[in-house]
N, C-alpha and C positions, 0 to 999 in steps of 0.2 A: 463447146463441150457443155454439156445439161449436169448442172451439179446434182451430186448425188447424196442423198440423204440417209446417214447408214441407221439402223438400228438401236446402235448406241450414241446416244444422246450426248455423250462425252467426245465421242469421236467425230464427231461432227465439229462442235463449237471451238475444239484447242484450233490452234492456228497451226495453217499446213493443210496439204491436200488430205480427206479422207480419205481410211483405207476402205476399199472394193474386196468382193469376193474375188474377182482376177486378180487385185495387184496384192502381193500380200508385204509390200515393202514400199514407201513412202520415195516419191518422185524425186523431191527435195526441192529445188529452185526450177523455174518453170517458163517459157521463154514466150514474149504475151508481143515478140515485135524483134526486129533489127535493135533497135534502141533498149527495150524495156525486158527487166529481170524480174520473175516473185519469186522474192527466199521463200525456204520452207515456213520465217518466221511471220509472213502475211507482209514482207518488206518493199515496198517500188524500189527498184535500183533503177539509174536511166545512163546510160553509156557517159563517159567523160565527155570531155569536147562537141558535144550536142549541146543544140537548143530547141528546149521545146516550144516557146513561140515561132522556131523556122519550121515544128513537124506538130502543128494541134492537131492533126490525127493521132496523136502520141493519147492527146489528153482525151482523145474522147475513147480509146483504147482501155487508159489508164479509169478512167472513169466505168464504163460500163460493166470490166471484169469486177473492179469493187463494189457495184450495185447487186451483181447478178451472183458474185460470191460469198464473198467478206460481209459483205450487210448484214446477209442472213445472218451469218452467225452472232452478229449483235444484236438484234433485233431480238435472237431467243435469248440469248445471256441479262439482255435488258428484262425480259418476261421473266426468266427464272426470280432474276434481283426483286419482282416486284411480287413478284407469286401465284405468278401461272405457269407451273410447272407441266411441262408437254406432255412427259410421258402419262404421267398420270391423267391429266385431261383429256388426251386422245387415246384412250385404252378403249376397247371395244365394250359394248354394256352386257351388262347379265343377262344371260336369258330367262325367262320366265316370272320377271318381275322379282328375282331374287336382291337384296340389298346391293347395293351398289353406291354407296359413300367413296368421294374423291376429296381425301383429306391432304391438305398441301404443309408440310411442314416448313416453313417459311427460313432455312434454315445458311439459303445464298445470302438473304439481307443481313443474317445477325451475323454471321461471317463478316461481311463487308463495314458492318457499322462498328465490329469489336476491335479491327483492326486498325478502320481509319481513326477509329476513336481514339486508338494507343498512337497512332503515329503522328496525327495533326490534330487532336482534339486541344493542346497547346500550341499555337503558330509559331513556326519556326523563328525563330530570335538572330536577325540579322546586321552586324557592324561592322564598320568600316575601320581600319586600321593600318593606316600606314608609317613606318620609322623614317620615312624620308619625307614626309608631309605634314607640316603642320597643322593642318587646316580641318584635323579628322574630326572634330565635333560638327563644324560643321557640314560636311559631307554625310556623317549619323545624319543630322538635322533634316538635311533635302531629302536623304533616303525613305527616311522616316514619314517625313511627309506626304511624298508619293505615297507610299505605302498605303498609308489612312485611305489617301484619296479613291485608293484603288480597295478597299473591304478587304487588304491583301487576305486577312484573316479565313473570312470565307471563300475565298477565290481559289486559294492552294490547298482549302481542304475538298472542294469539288473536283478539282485538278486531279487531287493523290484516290479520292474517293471513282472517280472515273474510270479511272487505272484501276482498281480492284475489278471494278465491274466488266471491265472491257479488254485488259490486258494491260490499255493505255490511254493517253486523255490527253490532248492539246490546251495550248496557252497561246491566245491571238492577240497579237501589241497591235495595236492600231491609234491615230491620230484623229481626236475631235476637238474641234472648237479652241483648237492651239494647244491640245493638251493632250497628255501620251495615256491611253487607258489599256487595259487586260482585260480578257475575257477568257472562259474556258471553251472550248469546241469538243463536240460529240464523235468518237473515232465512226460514226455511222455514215457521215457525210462528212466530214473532212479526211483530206487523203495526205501523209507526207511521202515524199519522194526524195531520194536521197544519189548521189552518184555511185560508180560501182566501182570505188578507187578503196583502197587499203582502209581510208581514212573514214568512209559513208558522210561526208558532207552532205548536209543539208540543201537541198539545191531550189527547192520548190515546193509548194503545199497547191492542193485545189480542196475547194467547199462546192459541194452541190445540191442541187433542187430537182426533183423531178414533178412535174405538174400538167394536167393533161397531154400527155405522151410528147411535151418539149421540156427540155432540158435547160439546167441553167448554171453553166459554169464561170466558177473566178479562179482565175492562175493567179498564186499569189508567189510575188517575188521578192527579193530585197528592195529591190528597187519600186515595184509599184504594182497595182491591183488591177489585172488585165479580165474584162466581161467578154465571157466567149459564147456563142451564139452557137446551137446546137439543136435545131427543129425534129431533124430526124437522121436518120444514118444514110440517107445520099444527098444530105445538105451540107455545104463546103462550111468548116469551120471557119471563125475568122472573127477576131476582136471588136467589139461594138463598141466600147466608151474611147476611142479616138477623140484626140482635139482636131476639129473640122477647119482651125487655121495652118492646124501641123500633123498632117496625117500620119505621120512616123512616130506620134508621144500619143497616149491614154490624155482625157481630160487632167489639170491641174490638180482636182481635188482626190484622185487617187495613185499620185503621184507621195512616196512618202520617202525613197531614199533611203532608208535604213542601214546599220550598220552590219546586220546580217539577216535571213532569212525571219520575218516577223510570226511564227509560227514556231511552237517551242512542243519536244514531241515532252513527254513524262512515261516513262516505262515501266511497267511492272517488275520487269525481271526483262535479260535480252531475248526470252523467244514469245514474250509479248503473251503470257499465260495468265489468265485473271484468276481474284485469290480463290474460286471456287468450280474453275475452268474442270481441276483434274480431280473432282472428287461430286461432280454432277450424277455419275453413276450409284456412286454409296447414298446420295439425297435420295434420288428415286426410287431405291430399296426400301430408305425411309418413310418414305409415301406410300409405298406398296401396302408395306406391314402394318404402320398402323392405320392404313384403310382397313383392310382385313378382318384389324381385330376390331373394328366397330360395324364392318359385316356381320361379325361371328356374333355379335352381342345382340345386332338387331335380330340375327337369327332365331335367336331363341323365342319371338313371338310365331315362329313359324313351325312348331309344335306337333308335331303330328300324331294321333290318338289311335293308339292300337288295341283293337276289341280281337279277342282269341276264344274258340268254341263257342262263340254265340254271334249268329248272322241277327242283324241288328233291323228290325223291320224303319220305317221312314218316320213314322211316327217316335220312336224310341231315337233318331238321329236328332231329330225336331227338338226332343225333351233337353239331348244333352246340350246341344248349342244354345236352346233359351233357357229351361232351368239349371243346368249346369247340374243333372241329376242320371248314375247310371244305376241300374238295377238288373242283376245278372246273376243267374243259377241254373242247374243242368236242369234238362227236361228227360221226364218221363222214359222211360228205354224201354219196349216190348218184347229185347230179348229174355230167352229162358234165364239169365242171370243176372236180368236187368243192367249189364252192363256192356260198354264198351268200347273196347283196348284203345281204336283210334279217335274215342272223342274225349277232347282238350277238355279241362277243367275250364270254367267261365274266367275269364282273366280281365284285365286292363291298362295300358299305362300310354304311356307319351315316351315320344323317341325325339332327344334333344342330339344337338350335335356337341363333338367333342372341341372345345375354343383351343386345345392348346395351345393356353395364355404362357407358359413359364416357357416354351420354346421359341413365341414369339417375342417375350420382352427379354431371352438373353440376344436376341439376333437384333432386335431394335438398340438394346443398349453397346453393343459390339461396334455397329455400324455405326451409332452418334460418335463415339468415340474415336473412332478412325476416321470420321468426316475431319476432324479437331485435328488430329495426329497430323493427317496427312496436309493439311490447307496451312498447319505451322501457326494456327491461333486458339490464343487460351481461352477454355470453356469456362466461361465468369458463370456461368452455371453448375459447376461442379460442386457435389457436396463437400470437397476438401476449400474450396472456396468461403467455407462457412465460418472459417475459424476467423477471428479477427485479427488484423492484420499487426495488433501490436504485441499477440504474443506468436507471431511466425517471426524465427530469426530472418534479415536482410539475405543470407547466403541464401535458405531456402525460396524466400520468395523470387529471387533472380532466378532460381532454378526455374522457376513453373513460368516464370515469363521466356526461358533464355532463347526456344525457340523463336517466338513470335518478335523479339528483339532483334537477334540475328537477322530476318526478314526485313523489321524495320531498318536497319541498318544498310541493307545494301540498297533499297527502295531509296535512302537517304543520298545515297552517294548519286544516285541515277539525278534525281530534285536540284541537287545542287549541282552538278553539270547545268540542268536546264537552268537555272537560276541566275549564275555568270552569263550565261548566253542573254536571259533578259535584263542583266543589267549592263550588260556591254552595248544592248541600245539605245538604255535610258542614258547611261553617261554621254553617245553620241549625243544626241536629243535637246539633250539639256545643257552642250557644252560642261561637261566637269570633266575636270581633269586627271579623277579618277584611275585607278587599275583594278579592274572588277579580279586581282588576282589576288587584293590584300582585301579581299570581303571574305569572312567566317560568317558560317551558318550554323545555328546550335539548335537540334531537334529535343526538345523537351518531350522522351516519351512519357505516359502516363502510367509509370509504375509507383503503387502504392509499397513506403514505405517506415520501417520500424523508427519512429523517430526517438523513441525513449532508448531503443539500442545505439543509435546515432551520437546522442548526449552523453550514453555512458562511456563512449568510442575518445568522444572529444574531450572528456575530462582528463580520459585516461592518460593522455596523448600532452598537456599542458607541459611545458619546459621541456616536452623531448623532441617538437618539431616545431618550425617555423610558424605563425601566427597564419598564413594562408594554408600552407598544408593541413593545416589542425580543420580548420573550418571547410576547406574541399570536400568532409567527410559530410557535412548535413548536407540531405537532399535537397532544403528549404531555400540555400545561396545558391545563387547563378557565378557569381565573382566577385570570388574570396578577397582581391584584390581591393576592389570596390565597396566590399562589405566591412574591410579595414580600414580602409577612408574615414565611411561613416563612421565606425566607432570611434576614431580619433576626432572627427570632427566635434561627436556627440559628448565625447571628453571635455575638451574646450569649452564649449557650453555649460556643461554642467560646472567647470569651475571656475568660469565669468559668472554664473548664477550666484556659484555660493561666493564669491568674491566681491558682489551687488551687497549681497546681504548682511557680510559684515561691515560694510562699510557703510548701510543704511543703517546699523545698530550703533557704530557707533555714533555717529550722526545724530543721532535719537538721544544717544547716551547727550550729551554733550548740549542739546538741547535742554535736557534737563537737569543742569549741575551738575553732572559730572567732568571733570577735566583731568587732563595727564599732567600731573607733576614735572620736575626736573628729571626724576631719574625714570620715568613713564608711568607710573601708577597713579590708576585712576582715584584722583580725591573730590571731596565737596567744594566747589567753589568758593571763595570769598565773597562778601555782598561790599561793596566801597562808596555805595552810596550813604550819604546822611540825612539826617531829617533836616528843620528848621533848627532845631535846637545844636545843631553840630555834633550830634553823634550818632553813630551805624543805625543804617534802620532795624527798626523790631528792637532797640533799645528803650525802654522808659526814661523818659526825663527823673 
């Protein structure tokens, strides 16, 4: 089937078949084989109890409808993201040399950057916690360290940033040089496949290449990283990194055994919608209008000069384009009343075109607005944005985030699904004895807030609720818990400090003649020494 390219730009890129002038109602799931299912959501399902290394015609199946479909559609989503917006680039030109500005309002990226920026612009804050294990600092400790080693920082925000852009974004575990590392993968050439059981297990991933018209696929398993061979479409499939001692195993080094599929999907939402998928239609509106209005404006050099009852001989055309000089009045009439009825008084003027500017900037401002609305991210451009943030109440400002929260929110839940999954390899991996089920993940989104309302919250609040409840209230603590530690501990301190000090004064004291009497008050010492002459010193003989 020759995929079809509709007209709206939108309908095209969401996942799921196009709709056609014939079909006026979406397929839904779509059957690519005996084995192989596509949801409408752009999903591989592949039968239960198959295996796709007993049927690689599956994969080169699986592979070439995502080349010749699915691609497409990221490949524009990737253009829109960077700011080659189609519609507007491939519009047909003016004719007659008329202005023709293709102004792209870049407004997929800021979308994408406003959001990743709220949802992982903070790295998710990850700990180990178990009541039945002693041993959870240091498991923190390993976790933690992996972590570093991997930039988790940047790696899950390319991961969640992907997903914006594409719907969705893979996380590849792989082993090097004895060490377990991550990477992210591009849904353009990586494919997951999942089975067609209640549950959608993960069953399988392929990466591919295409490069002068051969192909170059990896099945990647739990088990190990199979190189499939793929020249043309009547050439037999069939695994190339075999061990040549054990033609039944792949080479040793891509052999990795894992605890489950090493490919981790990140979802957008479940029908795999990127965050600017369903609102590509309102951009291009975007783009239209305010091309338009910088049509209309360059039009105005295009001027055109209206001379009335006076035919203008070449030389007088001459005068007005170099001196910029007209000179016009009625000529002489030989009728009986020297006049007449049909000749025009001498006139002049220019005929501009009308911009209407205030029709185009309420429909420009309509349309920014509902890009916002409906993608569910807050326009940090907004003039109510201007106000500072520490005299908008906490209520208020949750309101203006609450949509884009809610979003980050279930995005959250999706993350940390994939998350357990990658740490349920790392603890294989690494031998820990671990249960990736006592791991908490805590998403610091980037919402600015009132902190002098916070202070006034927590004072308020002193002897009427517990010392962590009180403190749960500043946005500044992560764990209130922990943040009561510190102050106890910083207690202590401070009165081992002033405890130092009186006890270096009196120290001091006592160094210089001062002593405690019998009943403790401090008096002048006694001197008990004598001179030569046998009496106190500092006495005169």
């Amino acid at each position: 089937m020759d995929i079809f390219r509709p007209k709206n730009t939108q309908d095209f890129i969401i996942s799921g078949v196009p709709l056609d002038e014939h079909n006026v109602s979406n397929n839904g799931d779509t059957s690519l084989g005996d084995n192989i299912t596509l949801t409408d959501d752009d999903v591989f399902l592949y039968r239960s109890g198959a295996n796709l290394l007993d049927n690689l015609e599956d994969v080169r199946s699986i592979v070439s409808y995502h080349e010749n479909y699915i691609a497409e559609k990221y490949k524009m989503k990737r253009d829109y993201y960077k700011g080659r917006h189609h519609a507007i680039i491939q519009r047909p030109p003016k004719p007659h040399n008329k202005p023709d500005y293709r102004l792209l309002i870049n407004l997929p990226k800021k979308l994408v950057s406003t959001f990743n920026g709220y949802f992982s612009g903070d790295p998710v804050s990850i700990k180990y916690h178990s009541d039945s294990d002693a041993s959870n600092d240091k498991m923190n400790d390993e976790i933690q360290s992996w972590l570093n080693d991997n930039d988790y920082g940047d790696t899950f925000s390319e991961w969640a940033k992907q997903a914006d852009i594409y719907g969705r974004s893979y996380l590849y575990v792989y082993q090097i040089d004895g060490d377990l590392r991550i990477a992210v993968c591009s849904p353009r050439d990586t494919i997951m496949i999942y089975d067609d059981s209640i549950q959608h297990r993960p069953v399988a991933a392929i990466r591919y290449s295409t490069n002068s018209n051969k192909q170059y696929d990896t099945l990647i398993t739990p088990k190990a990283d199979y190189l499939i061979s793929n020249d043309n479409a009547n050439s037999e499939m069939k695994v190339t990194n075999v061990d040549p001692n054990n033609p039944d195993n792949v080479v040793k080094e891509d052999i990795h055994d894992f605890e489950s599929l090493p490919v981790i999907e990140l979802a957008e939402d479940d029908e795999r919608i990127g965050i600017f998928d369903d609102v590509i239609s309102l951009i291009d509106a975007v783009d239209l209008i305010q091309s338009a209005k910088v049509n209309d404006v360059s039009s105005f050099a295009d001027q055109y000069l209206v001379v009335k009852g006076q035919k203008l001989t070449e030389e007088q055309v001459t005068n007005i384009q170099d001196k910029r000089f007209i000179n016009l009045y009625r000529e002489t009439k030989t009728s009986f009343n020297n006049t007449d009825s049909n000749m025009l008084d001498p006139d002049a003027f220019f005929l501009t075109p009308d911009p209407s500017d205030e029709t185009q900037e309420n429909a420009l401002n309509r349309l920014i607005d509902m890009v916002y609305q409906v993608s569910q991210v807050v326009n940090l451009n907004d003039s109510n944005f201007g106000v500072s943030a520490q005299s908008i109440s906490g209520v208020a400002l949750l309101q203006r985030y609450q949509p884009m929260q809610a979003k980050a929110r279930t995005k959250a839940k999706k993350m940390d699904k994939g998350l357990r999954q990658l740490f349920s390899i790392m603890f294989a991996y690494k031998n820990l004895s671990g249960n990736v089920s006592d791991l908490t993940f805590d998403h610091k989104q980037s919402i600015p807030h009132n902190v002098s309302e916070e202070a006034d919250i927590v004072g308020k609040l002193n002897g009427q609720v517990s010392d962590p409840t009180k403190l749960s209230y500043l946005s500044g603590i992560d764990d209130p818990d922990k943040e009561i530690e510190r102050l106890h501990e910083q207690q202590k301190q401070d009165q081992q400090a002033t405890a130092n000090i009186v006890k270096n004064y009196l120290s001091d004291q006592k160094k210089g003649g001062v002593v405690d009497d019998d009943n403790g008050q401090a008096t002048t010492g006694k001197n008990t020494a004598t001179n030569q002459s046998g009496r106190p010193n500092g006495q005169a003989d």
